[in-house]
N, C-alpha and C positions, 0 to 999 in steps of 0.2 A: 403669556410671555414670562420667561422664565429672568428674575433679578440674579444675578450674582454679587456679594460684596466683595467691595472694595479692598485691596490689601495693599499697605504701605509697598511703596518701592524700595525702601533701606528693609523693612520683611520681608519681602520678598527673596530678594538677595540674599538675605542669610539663611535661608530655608532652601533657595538652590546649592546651596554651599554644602550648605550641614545633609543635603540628601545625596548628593555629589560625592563626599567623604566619608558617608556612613556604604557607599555603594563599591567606594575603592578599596577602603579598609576592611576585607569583609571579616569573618569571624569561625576560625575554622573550628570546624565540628568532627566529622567521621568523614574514612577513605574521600579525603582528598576535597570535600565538599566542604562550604562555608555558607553561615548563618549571613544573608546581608539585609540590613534594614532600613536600605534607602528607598524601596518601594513606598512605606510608611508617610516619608514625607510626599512625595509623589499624590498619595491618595488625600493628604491630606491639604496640599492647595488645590486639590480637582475640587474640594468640597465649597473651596470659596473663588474659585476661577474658573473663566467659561471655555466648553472644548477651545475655544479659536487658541488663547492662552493658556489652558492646561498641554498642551502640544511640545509647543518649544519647552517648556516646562520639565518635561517628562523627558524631552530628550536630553538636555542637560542633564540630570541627572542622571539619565541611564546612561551617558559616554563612558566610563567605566568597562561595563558590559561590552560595544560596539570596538572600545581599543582592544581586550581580548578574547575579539574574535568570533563572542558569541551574537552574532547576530542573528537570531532567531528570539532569543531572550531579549534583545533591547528592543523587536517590534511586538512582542508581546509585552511588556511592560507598557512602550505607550499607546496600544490600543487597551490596554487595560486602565491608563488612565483616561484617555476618552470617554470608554463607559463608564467611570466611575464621577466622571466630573459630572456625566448627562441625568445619571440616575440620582443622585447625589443632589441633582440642581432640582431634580422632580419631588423630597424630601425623601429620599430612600434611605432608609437605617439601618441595616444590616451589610454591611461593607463585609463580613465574613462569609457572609451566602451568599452575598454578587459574586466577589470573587470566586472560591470554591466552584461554582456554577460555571461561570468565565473559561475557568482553566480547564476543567473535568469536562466539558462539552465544544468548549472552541478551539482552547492552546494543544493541549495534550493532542488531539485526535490531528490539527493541524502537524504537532508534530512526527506525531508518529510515520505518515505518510509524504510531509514535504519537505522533511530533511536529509532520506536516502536518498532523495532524487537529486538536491544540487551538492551532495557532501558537506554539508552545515552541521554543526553541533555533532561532532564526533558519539559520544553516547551513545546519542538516541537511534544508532545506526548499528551499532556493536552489540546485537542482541540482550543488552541491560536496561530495554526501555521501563520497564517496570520499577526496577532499583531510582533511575535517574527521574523519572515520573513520580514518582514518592517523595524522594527526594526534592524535589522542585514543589510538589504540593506542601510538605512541610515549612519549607520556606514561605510561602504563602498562609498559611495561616497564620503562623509566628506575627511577620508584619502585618498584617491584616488585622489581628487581636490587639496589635500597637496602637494602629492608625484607630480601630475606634473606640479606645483607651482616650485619644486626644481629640476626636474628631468632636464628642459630646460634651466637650471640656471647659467650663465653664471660664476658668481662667485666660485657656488658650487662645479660646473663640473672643475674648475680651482686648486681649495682647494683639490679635493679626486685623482686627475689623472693629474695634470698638463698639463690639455689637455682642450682648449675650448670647448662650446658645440655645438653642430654637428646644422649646418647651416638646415634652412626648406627646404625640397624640392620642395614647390609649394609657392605662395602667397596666395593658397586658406589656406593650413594645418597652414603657419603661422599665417593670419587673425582668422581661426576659433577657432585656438587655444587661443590666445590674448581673442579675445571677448570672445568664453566659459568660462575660467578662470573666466571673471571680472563677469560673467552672475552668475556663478555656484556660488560664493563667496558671494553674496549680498541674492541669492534667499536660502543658505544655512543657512544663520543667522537671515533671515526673517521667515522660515519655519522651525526650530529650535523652532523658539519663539511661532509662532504659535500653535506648534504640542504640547509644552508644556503647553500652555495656555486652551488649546481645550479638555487636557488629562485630566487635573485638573476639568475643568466644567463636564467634563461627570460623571468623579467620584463621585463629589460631588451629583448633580445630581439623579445617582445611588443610592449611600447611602441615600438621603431624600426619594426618592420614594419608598423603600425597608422596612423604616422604619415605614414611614405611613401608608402602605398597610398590614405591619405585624398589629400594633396599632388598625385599623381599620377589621382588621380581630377576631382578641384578643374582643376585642368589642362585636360585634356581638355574638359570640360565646359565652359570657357570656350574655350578655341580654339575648340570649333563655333562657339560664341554670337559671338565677335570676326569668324568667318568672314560671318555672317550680317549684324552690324552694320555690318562694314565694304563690303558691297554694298551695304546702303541708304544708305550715306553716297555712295557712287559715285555712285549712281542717282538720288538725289536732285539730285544736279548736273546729270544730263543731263537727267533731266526738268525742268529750271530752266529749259533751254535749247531745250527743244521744245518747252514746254508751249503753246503758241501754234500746235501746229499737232498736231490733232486725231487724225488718222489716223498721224502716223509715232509720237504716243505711243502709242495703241490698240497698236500693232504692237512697240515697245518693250515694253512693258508684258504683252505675252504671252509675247515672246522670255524677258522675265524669268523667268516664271514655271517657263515649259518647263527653263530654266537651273536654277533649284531648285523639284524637287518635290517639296522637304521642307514646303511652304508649300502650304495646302489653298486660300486664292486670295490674290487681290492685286487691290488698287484706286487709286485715286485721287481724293480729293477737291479741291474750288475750298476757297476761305477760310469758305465759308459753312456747309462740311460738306458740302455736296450731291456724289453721285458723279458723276464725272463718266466713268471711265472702269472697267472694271471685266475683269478676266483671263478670266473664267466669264461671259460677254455671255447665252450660252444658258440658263446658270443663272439670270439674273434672267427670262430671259421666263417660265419654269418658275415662279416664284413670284406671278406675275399681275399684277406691281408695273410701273408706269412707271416706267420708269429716272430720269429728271427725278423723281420725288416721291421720291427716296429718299435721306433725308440722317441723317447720324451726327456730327454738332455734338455731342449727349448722352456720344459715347461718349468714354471717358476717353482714350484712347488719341488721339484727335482732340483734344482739349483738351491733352492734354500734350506732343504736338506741336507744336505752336498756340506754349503757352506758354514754351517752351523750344524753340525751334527749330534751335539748336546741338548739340540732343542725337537720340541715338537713342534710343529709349522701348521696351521691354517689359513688357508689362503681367503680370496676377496669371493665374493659368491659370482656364479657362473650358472644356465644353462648347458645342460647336458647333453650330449650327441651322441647318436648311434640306440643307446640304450630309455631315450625317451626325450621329454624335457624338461623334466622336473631342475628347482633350484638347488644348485649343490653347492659343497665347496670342499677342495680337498686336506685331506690332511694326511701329513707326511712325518716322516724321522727315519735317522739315516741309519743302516744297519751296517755295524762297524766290524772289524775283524779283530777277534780276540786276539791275536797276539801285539798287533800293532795297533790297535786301537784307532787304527782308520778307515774313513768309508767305505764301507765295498758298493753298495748299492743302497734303497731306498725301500722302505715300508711302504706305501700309499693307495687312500684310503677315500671313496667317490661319496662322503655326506649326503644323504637327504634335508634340506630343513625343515623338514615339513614337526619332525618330534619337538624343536621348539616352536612351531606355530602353536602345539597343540598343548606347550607350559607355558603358553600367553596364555592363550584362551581359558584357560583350567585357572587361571592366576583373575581373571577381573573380577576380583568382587565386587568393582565401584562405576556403575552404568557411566559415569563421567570420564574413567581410566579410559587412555588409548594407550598400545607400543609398539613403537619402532626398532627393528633393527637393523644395523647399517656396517657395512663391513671396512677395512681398512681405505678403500679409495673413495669412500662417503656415499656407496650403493645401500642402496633400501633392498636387502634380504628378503625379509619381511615385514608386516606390518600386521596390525589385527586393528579390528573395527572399519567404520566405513568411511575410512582415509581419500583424499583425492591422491593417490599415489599408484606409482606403476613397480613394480620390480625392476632391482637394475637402473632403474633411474636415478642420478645425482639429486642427494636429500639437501636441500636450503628452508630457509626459515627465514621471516622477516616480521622484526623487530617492531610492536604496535607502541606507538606513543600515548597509548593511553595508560594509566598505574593507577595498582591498587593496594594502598597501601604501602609495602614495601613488596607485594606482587609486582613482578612487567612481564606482559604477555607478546606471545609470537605464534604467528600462521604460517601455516606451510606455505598457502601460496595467497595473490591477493585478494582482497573479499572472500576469505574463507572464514572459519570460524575460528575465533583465537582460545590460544592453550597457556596455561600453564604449564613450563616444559623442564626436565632435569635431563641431564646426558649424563654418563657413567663408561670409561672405557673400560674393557677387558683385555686378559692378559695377554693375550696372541692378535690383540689390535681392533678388534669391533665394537661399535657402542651402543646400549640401549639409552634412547631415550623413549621417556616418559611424558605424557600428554595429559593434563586434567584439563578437559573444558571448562572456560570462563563461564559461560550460560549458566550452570547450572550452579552455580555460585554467586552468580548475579541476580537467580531465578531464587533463591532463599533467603541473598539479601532484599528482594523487593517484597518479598513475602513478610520479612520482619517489618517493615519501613509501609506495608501495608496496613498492618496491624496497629501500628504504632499513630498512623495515618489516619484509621477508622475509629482509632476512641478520639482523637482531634477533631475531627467531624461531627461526632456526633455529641462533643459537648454543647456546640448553639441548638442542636433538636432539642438534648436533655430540660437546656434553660426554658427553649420556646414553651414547651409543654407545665412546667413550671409557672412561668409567667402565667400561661390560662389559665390554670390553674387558680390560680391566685385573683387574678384580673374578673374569674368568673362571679366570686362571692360581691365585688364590690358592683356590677356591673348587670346582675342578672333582672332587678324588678323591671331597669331598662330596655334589655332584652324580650320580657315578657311584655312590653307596652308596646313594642316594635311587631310583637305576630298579633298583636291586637289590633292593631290598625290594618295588617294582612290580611284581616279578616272581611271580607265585601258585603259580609249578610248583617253586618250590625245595623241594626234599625236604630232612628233617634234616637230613643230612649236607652236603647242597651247603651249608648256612646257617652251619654249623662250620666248611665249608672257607672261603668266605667272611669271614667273622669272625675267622680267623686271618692274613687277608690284607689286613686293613685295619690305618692308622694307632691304634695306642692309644689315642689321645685320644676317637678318635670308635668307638671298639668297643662300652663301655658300652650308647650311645647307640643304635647298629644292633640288638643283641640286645633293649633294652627297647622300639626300636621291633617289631621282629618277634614278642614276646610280645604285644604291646598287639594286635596286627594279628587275632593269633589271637582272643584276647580279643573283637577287635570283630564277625569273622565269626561265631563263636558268636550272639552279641548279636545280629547282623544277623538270622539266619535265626528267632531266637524273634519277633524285630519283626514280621517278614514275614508270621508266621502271625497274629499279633495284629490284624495292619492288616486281612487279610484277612476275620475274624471281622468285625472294625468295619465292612469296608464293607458284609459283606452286612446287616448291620443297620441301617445309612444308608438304602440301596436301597427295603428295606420301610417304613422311616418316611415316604424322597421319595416314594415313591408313595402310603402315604396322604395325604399332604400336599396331591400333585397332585391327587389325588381332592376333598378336601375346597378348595381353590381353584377347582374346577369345578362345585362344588355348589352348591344353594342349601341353606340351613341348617335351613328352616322344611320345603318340599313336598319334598326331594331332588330335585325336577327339577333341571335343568342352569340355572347362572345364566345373567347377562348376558354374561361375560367368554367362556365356554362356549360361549352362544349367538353371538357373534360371529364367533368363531374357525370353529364348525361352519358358520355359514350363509357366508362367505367358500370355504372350503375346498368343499360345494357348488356354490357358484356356479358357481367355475372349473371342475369336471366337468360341471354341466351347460352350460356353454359349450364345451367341449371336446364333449360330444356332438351337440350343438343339440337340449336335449330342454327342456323347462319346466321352472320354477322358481317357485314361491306362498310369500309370507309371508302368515299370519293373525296379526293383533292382536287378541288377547279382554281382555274389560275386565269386571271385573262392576260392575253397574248400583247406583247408591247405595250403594257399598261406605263410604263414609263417615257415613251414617246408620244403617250396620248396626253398624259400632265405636262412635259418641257412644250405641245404645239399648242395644245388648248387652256393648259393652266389646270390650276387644282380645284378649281372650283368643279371646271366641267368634270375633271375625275372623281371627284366626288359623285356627281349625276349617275356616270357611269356605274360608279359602285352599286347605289342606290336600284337603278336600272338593272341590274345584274339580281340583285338581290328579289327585288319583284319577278323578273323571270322565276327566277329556283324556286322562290316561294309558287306561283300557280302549276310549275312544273309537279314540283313535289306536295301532291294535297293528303298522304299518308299519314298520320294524325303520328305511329308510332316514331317517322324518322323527322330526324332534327335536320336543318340548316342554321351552319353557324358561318359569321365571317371568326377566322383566326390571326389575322396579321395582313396589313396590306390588302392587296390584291386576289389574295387566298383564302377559299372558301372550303368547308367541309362538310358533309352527308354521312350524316350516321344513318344505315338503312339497316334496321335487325330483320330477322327472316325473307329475305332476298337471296335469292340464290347468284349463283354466279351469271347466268343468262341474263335475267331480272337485271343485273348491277348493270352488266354491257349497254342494256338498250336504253338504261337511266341517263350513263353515261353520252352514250348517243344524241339520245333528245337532249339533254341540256346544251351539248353543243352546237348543235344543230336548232335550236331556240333562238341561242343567242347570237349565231349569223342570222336567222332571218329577221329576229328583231334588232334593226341597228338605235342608237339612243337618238330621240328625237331633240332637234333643234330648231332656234327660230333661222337661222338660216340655211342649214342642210342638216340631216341625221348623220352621225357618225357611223359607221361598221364597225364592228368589234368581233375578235372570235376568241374563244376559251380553248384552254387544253383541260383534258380530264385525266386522273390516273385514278385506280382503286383497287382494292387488294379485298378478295371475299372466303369468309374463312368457313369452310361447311366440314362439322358440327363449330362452331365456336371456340377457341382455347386461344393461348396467349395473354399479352399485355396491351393496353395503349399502345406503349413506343413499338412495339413489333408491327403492328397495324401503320400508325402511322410512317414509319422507316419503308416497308412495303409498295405504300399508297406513293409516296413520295417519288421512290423509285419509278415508276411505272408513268407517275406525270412526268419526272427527267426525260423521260425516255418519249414520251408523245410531245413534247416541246424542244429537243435533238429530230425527229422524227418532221421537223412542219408545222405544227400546230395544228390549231385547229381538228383538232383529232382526241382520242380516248383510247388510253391506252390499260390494260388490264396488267398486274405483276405476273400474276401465270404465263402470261405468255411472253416474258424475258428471256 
């Protein structure tokens, strides 16, 4: 029986207090996370109150927690003090490797698994289980290193219980404890510093390289497009200058084309829209169309030419028709008449995108990079990497409420993976934006906060080892009296000579151990004879037991459980032979009007009376008779063929009209229905047999009774 002390009620109270507000005030540290050391107190009235009161305890002070939201952390916290009050109450001392252990083997894996499932603790869900795991195990050592800072605390244990604190058991647990402390305290505010110092570089870091690679991307992407705009600005000129002579533009106008065959074609309109000249001449006769009837005044790209004819135009991307379906988008400017310097008609010009797919692609240095292109009406152009996105599709984004630092991340779509993201427009209206996944930024901060994690940890090993150390020189002639007494072959005299070669202090102690030893092997050897009596009397009881778990209670036939087991076990040999296999179901006929006229008693008799028939019917040593339920009876008959089963069938019911149950005042009549299903070679299940069997009695108890009815012949 495990004592707990007593602790004042005005201490009390001020220790749910002071853990309460060391829990709300917490202590910020790095991205967005805080040192809190309310656990500390928590642990440390577990050490002097019983689960029943460390509970409420625990919750109080972890409401904090439970007001924002984390609730996964507030029932972690008070199942963590439960075990600490329990362990704590059995004298356990090491509150840094209860917990650590606790967390690394209960919390963490609980949460890793039972947080995505109801949306709890945002994190742990956001693929930074790692970082946020670290992170919460640092927490945890920190107050953990506090709590038994105080928990051994001569003073404190004075202050709360008027009770000093409980003396070490060993010289090893007091050394390692001393030394861990001072180990865990120095390496805890060095690696504090570090973890913070390490967090900030990466970040930064991050954001530079995020920024340039967007920058340098953005770049590129326009040089092609400046490359492209500024030939139609060229060529808009020259064909200013031709336009008036038919065939040297025809011939210009292919030269172009041939020149960029990023461009799927190229045309020319008059002011009216109408083509006039066209790069793919053979492509129109392929479409069936007069060249004269085919004008594009409608298209936008013609109009904002048109309307703006100082500019170069690029329109919103589009699939292509007639000439494939590649993504295009066109681009236009309007070719003007020298002397009046107004539109006569249009350059225009059918883009491929596929050449800036291919200065994405050539551009990711950084496995983390994704990009987007999206054209004036917020269409996805293109994309690179393995985006959830479609072409042409309406690009949205949705805003994660989780931050890092002065990061905020956003997903395309929900439950996807979240990005760090930059947009950037261009000059004729399209945007790239830029993608860095959070994971892998999450995945280096946990990697730091790992490290940082693992020399925290391993300062209570460093101490334990030390403490042995230490513990071993004072501690060892002890040790060596303890395999002396291990030893069974000591004759008297060796155990005198012994005894006279040990320290005085601990002589006593050898010789009262070595009497005891005797003592116990005496003991031992009368137990052994006793145990041996008991179990042969075990033995004979489990086997009546088993007997009567196989029986029925009423006919001693074999029950249902009985009958399972044996027709299973069958089965598999006559499958193993490939010989037959018959279930018969007998049933007796209006056994329900024979209990409402005669009572249950005589239905009983009748059972019983049924069962003695089957039994002299059936003197087959391999087939069983079992009752199953009620009124219903089962035949497990192996190597019986179908013939065999019928005439079984037969005689049993035909038995049991000629034998009616005898009385002292008249014999009753009774007659059976039989059904049974015979399986030649043997295969299936139980339920296939029995479902079979079943059918086949429906069907001879629909049919009359009194009768045997086979499933084959359904």
């Amino acid at each position: 029986m495990i004592k707990y002390r007593k602790v004042q009620p005005a201490i009390l109270l001020f220790f749910l207090l002071l853990g309460f507000v060391l829990n709300w005030f917490q202590f910020p540290f790095v991205l967005g996370h805080a040192l809190f050391f309310g656990p500390a107190v928590t642990i440390l009235l577990a050490k002097f109150l019983s689960p029943i009161k460390t509970l409420p305890a625990a919750a109080i002070i972890s409401i904090p927690f439970l007001i924002n939201g984390e609730y996964f952390l507030f029932f972690a916290l008070i199942g963590e003090a439960l075990l600490m009050s329990h362990l704590l109450g059995q004298r356990a001392r090491s509150v840094l490797s209860i917990n650590v252990t606790y967390w690394l083997g209960i919390v963490l894996p609980l949460a890793y698994f039972i947080c995505p499932l109801f949306e709890i603790n945002q994190p742990y869900k956001n693929g930074s289980f790692l970082f946020e795991a670290g992170m919460d195990m640092v927490n945890v050592v920190c107050y953990s290193t506090l709590a038994s800072l105080f928990i051994h605390s001569r003073k404190l244990n004075l202050f709360m219980t008027q009770v000093d604190a409980e003396a070490f058991k060993s010289i090893r647990q007091m050394a390692a404890f001393h030394i861990g402390l001072a180990l865990t305290a120095v390496l805890i505010a060095f690696q504090l510093y570090q973890l913070k110092k390490n967090t900030d570089e990466l970040l930064a870091q991050t954001a530079n390289t995020f920024s340039l690679t967007h920058e340098i991307s953005y770049t590129n992407v326009l040089q092609n497009m400046n490359l492209f705009t500024r030939i139609f600005r060229e060529k808009s000129d020259l064909f200013s200058e031709i336009i008036d002579q038919p065939e040297k533009t025809s011939d210009q106008l292919k030269q172009l084309h041939q020149r960029m065959p990023q461009f799927l074609s190229m045309l020319i309109t008059n002011s009216e829209g109408k083509i006039t000249h066209f790069s793919l001449s053979d492509s129109i006769d392929r479409t069936g169309e007069d060249p004269d009837d085919i004008y594009v005044n409608e298209r936008a790209y013609f109009k904002q030419a048109m309307m703006f004819p100082d500019q170069v135009y690029v329109s919103s991307g589009f699939k292509g028709k007639g000439f494939g379906s590649d993504m295009i988008a066109a681009i236009s400017m309007a070719i003007k008449d020298n002397n009046t310097a107004q539109p006569i008609g249009i350059l225009e010009g059918s883009l491929k995108i596929n050449p800036f797919e291919s200065i994405l692609n050539a551009l990711k240095s950084h496995p983390a990079m994704e990009y987007v292109l999206i054209d004036q009406n917020n269409q996805v152009i293109l994309y690179q990497g393995d985006l959830p996105l479609e072409k042409l599709q309406p690009f949205t984004t949705q805003r994660s409420p989780t931050q890092l630092a002065l990061f905020s991340f956003s997903s395309i779509e929900p439950h996807q993976p979240l990005y760090l993201m930059q947009s950037k427009t261009y000059p004729w209206g399209w945007h790239l934006v830029s993608l860095y996944k959070k994971q892998p930024i999450m995945d280096q901060l946990g990697q730091l906060v790992l490290t940082a994690l693992s020399l925290l940890i391993l300062s209570p090993i460093l101490a334990q080892g030390l403490g042995y150390m230490l513990s071993r020189l004072a501690v060892r002639r002890l040790e060596w009296m303890i395999n002396k007494i291990k030893d069974d072959q000591l004759s008297i005299k060796k155990q005198k000579s012994l005894a006279r070669a040990m320290p005085m202090e601990i002589t006593p102690l050898y010789q009262a151990v070595i009497q005891n030893r005797s003592d116990i092997i005496r003991l031992n050897d009368n137990l052994k004879q006793e145990v041996a009596e008991q179990t042969a009397t075990i033995k004979q009881a489990n086997a009546k037991l088993l007997k009567l778990s196989l029986t029925d209670d009423l006919t001693q036939l074999a029950n249902r459980r009985n009958f399972i087991q044996h027709f299973n076990n069958t089965l598999i040999h006559c499958k193993n032979d490939q010989s037959a296999l018959s279930l018969l179901l007998i049933d007796i006929d209006h056994f329900k009007q024979i209990n409402d006229q005669y009572g249950h008693a005589v239905g009983d008799d009748m059972l019983l009376h049924l069962a003695q028939l089957m039994s002299e019917q059936v003197l087959t040593k391999e087939f069983q008779v079992a009752r199953i339920g009620g009124e219903e009876f089962a035949i497990t008959a192996p190597k019986l063929d179908h013939e065999g089963t019928r005439q079984l069938a037969e005689a049993l019911c035909k038995k049991a009209m000629d034998n009616p149950l005898p009385l002292k005042n008249s014999p009753i009549e009774f007659t059976v229905s039989a059904g049974f299903y015979c399986c030649e070679p043997a295969q299936g299940e139980l339920p296939e047999f029995y479902k079979k069997a079943d059918q086949a009695l429906y069907h001879a108890k629909n049919n009359g009774r009194n009768q045997s009815q086979s499933f084959h012949a359904l």
